[in-house]
Backbone as a ProteinNet text record, in pm:
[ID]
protein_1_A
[PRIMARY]
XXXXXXXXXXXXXXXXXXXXXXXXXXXXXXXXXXXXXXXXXXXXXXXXXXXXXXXXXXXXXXXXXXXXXXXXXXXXXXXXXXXXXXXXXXXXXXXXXXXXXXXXXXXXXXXXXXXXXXXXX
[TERTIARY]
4843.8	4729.3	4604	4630.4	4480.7	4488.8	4627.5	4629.1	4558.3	4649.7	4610.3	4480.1	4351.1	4253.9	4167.3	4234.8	4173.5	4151.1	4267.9	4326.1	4249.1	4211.8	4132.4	4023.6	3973.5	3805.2	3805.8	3883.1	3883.2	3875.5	3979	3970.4	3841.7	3758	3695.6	3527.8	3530.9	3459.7	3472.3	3585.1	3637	3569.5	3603	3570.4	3444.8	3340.3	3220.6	3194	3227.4	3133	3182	3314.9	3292	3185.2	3164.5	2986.4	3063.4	3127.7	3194.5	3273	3307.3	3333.2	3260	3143	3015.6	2963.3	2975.5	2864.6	2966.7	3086.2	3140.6	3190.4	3209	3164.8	3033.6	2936	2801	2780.5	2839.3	2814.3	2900.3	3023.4	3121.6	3035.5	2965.5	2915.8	2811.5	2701.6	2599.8	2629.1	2735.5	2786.9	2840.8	2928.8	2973.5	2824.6	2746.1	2598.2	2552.2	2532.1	2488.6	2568.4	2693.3	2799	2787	2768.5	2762.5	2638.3	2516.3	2372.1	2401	2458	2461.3	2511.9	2629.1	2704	2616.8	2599.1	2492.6	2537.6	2646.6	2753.8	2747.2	2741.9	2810.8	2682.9	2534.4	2416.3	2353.4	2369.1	2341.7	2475.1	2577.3	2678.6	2553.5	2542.9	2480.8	2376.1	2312.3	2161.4	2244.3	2262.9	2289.2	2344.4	2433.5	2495	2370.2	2256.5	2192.9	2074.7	2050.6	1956.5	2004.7	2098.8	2199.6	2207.7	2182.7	2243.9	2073.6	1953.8	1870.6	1813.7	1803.1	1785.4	1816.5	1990.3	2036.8	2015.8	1951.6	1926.2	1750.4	1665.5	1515.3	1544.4	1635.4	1668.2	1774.2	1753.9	1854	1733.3	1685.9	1594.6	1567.1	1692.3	1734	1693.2	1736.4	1764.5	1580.1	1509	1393	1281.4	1323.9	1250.6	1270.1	1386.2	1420.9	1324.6	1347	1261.3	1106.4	1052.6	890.9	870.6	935.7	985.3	948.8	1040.6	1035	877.4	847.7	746.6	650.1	609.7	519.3	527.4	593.3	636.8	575.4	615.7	572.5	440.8	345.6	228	168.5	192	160.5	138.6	194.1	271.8	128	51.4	-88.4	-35.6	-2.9	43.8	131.1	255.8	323.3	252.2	125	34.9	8.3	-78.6	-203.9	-94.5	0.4	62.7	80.1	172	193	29.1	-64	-143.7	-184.2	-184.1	-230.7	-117.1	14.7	73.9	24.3	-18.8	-54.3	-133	-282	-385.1	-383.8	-274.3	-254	-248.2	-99.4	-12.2	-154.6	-205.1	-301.8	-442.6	-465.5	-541.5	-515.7	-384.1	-312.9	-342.6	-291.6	-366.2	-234.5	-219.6	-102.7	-142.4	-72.9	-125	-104.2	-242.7	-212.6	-118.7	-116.9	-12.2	101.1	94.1	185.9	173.7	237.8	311.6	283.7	178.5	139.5	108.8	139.4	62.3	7.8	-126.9	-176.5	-256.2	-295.6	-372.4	-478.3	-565.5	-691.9	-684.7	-833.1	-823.7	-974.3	-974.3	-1141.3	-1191.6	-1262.8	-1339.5	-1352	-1437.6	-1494.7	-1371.7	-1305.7	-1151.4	-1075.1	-1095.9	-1043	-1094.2	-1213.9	-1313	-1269.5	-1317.4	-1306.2	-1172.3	-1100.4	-959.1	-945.7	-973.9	-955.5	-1061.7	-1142.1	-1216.7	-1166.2	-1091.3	-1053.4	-953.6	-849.7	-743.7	-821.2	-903.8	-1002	-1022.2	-1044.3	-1090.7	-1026.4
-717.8	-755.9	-678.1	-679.7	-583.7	-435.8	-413.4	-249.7	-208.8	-347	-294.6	-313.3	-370.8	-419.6	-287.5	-192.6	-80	39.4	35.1	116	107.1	3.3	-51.2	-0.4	-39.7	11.6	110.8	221.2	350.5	418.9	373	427.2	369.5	252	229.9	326.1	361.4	442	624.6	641.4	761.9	822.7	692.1	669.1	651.8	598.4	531.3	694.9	820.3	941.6	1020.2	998	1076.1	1060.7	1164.7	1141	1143.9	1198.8	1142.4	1020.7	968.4	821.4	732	739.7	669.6	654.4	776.3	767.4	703.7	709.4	660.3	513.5	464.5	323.4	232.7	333.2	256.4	265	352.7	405.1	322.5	248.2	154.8	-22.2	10.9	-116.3	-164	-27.5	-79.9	-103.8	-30.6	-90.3	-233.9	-244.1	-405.9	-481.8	-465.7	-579	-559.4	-416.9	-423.9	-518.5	-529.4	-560	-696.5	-773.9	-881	-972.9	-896.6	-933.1	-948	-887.5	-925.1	-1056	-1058.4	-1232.3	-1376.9	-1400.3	-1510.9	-1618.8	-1656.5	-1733.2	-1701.6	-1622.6	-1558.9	-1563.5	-1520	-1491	-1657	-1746.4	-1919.4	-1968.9	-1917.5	-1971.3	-1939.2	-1804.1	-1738.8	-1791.9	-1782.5	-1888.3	-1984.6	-2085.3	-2258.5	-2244.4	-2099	-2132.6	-2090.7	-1977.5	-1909	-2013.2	-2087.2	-2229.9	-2365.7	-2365.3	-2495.9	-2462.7	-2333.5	-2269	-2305.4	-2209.7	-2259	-2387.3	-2459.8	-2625.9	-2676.2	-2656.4	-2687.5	-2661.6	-2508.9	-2494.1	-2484.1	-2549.9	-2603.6	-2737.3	-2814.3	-2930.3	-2980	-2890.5	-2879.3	-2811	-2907.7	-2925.1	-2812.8	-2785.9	-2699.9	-2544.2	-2525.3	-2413.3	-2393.2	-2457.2	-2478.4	-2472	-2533.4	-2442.9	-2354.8	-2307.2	-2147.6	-2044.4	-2093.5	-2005.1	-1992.9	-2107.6	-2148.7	-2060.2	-2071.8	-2010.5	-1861	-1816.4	-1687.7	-1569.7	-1682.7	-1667.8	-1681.3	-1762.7	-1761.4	-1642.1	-1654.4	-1551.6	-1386.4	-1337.7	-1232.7	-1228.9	-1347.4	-1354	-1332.9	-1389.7	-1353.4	-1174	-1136.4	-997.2	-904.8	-881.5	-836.7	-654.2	-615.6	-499.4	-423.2	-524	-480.9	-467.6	-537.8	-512.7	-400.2	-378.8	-283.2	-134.8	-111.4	-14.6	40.3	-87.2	-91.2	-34.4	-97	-68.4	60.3	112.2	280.9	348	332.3	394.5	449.6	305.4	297.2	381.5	371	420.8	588.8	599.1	739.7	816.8	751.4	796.9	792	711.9	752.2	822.2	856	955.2	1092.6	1105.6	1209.5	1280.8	1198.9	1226	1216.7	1235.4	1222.9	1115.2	974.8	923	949	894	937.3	957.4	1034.4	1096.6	1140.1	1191	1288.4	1461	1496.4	1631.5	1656.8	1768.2	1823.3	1939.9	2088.2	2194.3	2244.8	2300.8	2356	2185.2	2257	2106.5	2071	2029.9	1970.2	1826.5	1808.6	1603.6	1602.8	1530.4	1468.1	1393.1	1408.9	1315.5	1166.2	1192.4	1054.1	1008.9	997.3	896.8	878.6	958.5	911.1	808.3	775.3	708.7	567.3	621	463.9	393.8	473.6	416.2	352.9	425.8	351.5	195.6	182.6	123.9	-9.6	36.9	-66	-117.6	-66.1	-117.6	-213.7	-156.3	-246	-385.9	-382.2	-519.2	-664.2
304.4	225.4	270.3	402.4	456.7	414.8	398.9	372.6	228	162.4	-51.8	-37.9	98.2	45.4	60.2	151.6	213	118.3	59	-42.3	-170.1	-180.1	-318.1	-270	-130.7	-109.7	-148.3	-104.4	-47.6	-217.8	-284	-434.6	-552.6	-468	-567.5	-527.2	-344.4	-293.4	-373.4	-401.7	-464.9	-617.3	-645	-794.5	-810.3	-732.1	-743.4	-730.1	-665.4	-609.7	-716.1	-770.7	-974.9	-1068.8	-1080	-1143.1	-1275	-1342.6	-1514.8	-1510.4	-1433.4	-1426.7	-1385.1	-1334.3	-1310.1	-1463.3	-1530.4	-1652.2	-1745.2	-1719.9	-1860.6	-1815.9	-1706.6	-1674.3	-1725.4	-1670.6	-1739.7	-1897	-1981.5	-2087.3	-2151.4	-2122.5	-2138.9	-2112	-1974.3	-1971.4	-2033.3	-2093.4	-2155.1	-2336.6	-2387.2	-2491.9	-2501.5	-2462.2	-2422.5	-2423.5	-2314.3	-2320.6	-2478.8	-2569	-2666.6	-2729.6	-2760.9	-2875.4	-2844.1	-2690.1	-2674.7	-2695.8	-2727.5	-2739.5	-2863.5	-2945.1	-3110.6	-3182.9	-3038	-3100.8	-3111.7	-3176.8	-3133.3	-3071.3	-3091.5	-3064.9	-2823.7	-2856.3	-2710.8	-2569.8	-2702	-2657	-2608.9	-2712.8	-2698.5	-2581.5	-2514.6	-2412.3	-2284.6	-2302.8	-2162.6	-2173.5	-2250.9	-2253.7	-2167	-2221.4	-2188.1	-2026.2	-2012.1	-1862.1	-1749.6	-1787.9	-1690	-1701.1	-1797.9	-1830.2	-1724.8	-1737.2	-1606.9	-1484.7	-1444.7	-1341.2	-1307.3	-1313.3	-1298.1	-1288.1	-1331.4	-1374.4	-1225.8	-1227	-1096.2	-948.1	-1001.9	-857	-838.7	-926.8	-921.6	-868.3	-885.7	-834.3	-695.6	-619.8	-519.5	-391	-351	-245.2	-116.4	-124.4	37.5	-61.7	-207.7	-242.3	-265.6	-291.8	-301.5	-231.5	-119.5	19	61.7	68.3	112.2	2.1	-153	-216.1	-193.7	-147.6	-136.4	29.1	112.1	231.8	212.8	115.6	79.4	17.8	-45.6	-110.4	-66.2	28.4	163.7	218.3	254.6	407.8	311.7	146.2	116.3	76.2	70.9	16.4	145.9	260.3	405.1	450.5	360.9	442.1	369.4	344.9	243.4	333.6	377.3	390	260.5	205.1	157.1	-29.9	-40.6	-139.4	-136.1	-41.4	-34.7	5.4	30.4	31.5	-116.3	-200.8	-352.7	-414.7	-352.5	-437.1	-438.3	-289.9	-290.4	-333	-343.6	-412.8	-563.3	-637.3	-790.4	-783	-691.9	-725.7	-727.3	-624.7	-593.6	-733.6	-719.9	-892.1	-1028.7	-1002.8	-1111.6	-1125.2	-979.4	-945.3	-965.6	-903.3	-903.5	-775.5	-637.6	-536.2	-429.7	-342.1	-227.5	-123.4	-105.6	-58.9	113.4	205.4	346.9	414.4	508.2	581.9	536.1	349.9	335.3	384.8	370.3	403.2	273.6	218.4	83.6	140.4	65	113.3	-24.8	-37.1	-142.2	-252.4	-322.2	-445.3	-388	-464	-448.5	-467.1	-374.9	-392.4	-441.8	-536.3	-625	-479.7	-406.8	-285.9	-368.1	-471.4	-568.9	-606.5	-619.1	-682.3	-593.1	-495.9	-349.1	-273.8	-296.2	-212.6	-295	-493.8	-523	-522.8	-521.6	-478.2	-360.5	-295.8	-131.9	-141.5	-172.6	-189	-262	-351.7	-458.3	-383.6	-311.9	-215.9	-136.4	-82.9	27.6	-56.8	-135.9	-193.2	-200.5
[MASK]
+++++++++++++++++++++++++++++++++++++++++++++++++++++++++++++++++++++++++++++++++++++++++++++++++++++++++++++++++++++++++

């Protein structure tokens, strides 16, 4: 049993690094989601099950603190903002944000500043 399980990894590792069987997997799987979004019949099951599934687990105490837990702990973290945010600001400056490795290009000082600035806030 341990061997067929190896064997399976190993061929589904194989298969996963075929780049025309990657695409015609997904190209297979995103038809199916289309053909299945159309049923209405099929679309009102998955509703009702991913609707219960939720429900159930808003009402299941332990699963509930772990999420509030979670959600703390990333609202805590104001690093992982203000990184996101100079990313954005970068990207829409059109600027490299600090301590990249850029050679050549110019930086606007003024959109640099109010950017940084706006992060600051």
């Amino acid at each position: 049993q341990e061997i067929a399980l190896e064997i399976t990894q190993k061929a589904f590792v194989a298969a996963l690094s075929n780049e025309a069987f990657v695409k015609d997997l997904m190209t297979s799987v995103v038809n199916a989601i289309v053909m299945a979004s159309q049923d209405e019949q099929l679309t009102k099951s998955i509703l009702g099950v991913v609707t219960q599934a939720v429900s159930e687990a808003l009402a299941d105490e332990a699963f509930t603190s772990e999420l509030r837990g979670a959600v703390k702990d990333t609202l805590k973290d104001g690093e992982i903002y203000q990184a996101g945010a100079r990313g954005m600001l970068s990207a829409a400056f059109g600027r490299q944000p600090k301590g990249a490795n850029v050679t050549g290009g110019k930086r606007d000082s003024i959109k640099v500043e109010q950017s940084e600035a706006i992060v600051k806030k």
